[in-house]
LOLUMTOR-521028 format. One line per field, with one value per residue (C-alpha): x, y, z; residue number from 1. Coordinates in Angstrom, 1 decimal, m for minus. Layout:
N
c1	c(X,...)
c2	c(Y,...)
c3	c(Z,...)
num	c(NUM,...)
END
This chain:
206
c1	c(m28.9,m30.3,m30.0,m31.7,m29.6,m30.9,m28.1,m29.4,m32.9,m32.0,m32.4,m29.3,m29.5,m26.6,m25.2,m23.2,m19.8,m21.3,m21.3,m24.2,m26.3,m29.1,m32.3,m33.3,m30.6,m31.7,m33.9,m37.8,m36.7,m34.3,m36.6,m39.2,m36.7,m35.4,m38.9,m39.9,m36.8,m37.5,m40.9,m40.0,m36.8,m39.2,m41.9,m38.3,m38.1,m41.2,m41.7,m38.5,m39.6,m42.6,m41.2,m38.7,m41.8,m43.3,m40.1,m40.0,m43.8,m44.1,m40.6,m41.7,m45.4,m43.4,m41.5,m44.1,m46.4,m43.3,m42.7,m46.8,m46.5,m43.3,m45.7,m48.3,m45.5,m44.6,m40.8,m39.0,m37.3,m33.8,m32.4,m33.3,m31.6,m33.2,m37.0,m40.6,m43.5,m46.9,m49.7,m53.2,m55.3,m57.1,m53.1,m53.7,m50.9,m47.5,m44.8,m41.9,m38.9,m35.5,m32.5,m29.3,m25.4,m22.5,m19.3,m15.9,m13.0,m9.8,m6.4,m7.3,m8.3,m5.0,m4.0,m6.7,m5.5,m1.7,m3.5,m5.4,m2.0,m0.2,m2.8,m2.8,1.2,0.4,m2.2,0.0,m2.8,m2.8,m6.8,m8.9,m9.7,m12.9,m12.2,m8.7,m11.5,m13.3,m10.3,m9.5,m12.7,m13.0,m9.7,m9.6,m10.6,m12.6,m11.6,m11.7,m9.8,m12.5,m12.9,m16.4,m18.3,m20.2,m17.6,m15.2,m18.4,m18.6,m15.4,m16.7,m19.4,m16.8,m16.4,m13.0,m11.4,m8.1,m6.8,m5.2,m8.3,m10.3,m8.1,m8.2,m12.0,m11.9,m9.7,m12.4,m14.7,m12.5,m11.9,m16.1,m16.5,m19.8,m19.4,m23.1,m26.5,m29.5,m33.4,m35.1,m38.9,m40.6,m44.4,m46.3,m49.4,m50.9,m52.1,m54.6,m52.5,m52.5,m48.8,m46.8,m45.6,m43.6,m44.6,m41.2,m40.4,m36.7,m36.3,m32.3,m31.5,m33.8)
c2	c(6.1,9.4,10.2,13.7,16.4,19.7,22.8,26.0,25.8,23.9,20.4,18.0,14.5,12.1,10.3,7.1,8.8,11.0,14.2,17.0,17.2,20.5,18.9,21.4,19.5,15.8,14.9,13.9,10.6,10.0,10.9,8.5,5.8,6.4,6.6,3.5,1.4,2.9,1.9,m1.8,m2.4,m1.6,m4.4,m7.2,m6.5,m7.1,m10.0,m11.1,m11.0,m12.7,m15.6,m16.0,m15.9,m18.4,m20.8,m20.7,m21.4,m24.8,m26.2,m25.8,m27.4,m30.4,m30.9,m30.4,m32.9,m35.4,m35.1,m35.7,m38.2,m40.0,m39.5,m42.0,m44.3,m43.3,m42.6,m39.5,m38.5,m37.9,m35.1,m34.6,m36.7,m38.3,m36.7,m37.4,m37.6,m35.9,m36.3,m34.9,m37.4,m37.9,m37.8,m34.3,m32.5,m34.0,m32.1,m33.8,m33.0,m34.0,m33.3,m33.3,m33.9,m31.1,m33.8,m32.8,m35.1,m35.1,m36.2,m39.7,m39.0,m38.0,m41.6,m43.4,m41.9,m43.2,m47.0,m46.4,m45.8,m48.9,m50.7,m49.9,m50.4,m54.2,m55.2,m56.7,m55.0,m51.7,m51.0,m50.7,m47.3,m47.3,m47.5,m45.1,m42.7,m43.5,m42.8,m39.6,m38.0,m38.5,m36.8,m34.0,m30.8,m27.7,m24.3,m24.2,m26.6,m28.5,m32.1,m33.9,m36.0,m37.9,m39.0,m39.8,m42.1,m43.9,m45.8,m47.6,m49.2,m50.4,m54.5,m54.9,m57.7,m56.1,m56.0,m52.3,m51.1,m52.2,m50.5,m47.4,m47.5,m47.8,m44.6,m43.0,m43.8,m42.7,m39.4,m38.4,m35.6,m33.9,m30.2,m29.2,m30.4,m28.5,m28.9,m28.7,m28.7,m29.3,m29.1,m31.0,m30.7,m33.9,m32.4,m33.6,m36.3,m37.3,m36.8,m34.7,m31.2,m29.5,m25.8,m23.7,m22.4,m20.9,m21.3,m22.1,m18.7,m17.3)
c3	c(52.0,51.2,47.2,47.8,49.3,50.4,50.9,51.0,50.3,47.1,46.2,44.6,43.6,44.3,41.1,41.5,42.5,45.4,43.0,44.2,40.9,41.0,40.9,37.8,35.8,36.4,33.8,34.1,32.9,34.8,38.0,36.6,36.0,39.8,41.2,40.0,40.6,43.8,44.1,43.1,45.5,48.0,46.8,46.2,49.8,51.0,48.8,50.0,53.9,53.2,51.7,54.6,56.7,55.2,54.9,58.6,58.9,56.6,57.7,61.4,60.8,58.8,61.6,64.5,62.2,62.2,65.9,65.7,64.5,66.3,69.7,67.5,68.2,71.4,70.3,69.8,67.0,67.9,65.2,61.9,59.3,56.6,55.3,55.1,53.0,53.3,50.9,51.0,52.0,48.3,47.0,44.9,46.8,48.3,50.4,50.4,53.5,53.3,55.4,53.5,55.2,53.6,53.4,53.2,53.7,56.1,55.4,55.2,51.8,50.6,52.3,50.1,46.7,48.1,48.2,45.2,43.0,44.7,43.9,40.2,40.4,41.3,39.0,36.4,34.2,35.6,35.6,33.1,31.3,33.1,36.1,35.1,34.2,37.6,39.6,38.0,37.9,41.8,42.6,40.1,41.7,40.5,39.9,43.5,44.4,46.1,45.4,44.5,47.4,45.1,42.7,45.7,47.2,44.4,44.2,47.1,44.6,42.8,43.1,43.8,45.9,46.6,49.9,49.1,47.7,50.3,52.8,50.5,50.8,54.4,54.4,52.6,54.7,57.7,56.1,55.9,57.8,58.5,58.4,58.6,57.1,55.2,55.2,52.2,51.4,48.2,47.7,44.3,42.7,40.3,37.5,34.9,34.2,37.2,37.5,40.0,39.5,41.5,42.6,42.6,45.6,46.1,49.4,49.3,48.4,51.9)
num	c(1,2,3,4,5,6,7,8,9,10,11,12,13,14,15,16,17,18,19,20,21,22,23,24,25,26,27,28,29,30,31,32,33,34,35,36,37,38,39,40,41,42,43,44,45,46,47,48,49,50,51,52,53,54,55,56,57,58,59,60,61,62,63,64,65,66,67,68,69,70,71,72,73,74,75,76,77,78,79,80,81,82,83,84,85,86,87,88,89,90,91,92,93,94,95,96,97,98,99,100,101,102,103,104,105,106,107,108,109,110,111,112,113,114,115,116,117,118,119,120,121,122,123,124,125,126,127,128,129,130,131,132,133,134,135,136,137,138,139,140,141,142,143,144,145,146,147,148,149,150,151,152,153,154,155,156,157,158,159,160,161,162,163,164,165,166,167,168,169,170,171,172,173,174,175,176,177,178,179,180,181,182,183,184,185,186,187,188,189,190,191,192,193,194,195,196,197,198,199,200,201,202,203,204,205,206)
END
């Protein structure tokens, strides 16, 4: 987007509503403060293409080295779920891949919470505020009325005989749906402790 406008011979700077401004009336300030804003949008962005650069360079080495790797064992790696390890061979550095599943639920899930509340009408106890607490946390939803995977998941941990519950937890399990998955790479350095620190890399947001 041009901010410079030349009619006439004569120069006008844009201001934020579109307005012509004569260039004698913008102060030297204000160029200076545009100039370098300028100046450093321009380095964000190259800064920014670099590191997308060099995401896709280490995640495709990781993966060539684990395909590397499977051919030691003459097998093939079929997709890329789970992760990976890789340390340096004196241990100083480690890169550590993983390969994480996005959940959502179907319908089923709706069927689960029915069997969960039956079986809480049949207990001649009802359940305990724990697992009350449990229960509620995994089916109360956020601002956006999305539900959370891990809270749901772990009702199945729960040790409960019941023949509802266990076909509510089969529901839940029938209702897992894979929607997509993500890769994510992080990289550690031992330091004089000999303990590992991770060197921050934002690569999610790339």
């Amino acid at each position: 987007m041009n901010h410079i406008v030349i009619l006439d011979g004569k120069r006008y700077w844009k201001d934020p509503k579109g307005n012509l401004v004569p260039e004698p009336a913008v102060k030297e300030l204000d160029k200076f403060e545009d100039q370098t804003v300028r100046k450093l949008v321009v380095l964000a962005e190259e800064y920014q293409q670099a590191g997308i650069e060099f995401k896709e360079k280490i995640f495709n080495e990781v993966r060539e080295f684990i395909e590397l790797s499977a051919t030691e064992y003459d097998t093939v790696i079929q997709g890329s779920k789970g992760g990976a390890s890789l340390y340096a061979f004196n241990g100083e550095y480690r890169i550590q891949y993983s390969v994480a599943d996005h959940i959502n639920f179907n319908n089923r899930l709706m069927i689960a919470k029915e069997l969960i509340d039956k079986c809480i009408l049949s207990w001649s106890n009802g359940a305990s505020d724990e697992i009350m607490a449990l229960i509620n946390r995994a089916f109360s939803v956020d601002k956006a009325g999305s539900i959370n995977v891990r809270n749901v998941l772990s009702l199945r941990s729960l040790d409960i005989k019941d023949e509802k519950w266990l076909k509510a937890m089969d529901a839940i399990n029938d209702s897992i749906k894979i929607i997509g998955s993500s890769e994510y790479i992080r990289i550690y350095k031992k330091d004089e402790l000999g303990k590992y620190r991770q060197i921050v890399l934002d690569f999610s947001k790339l």
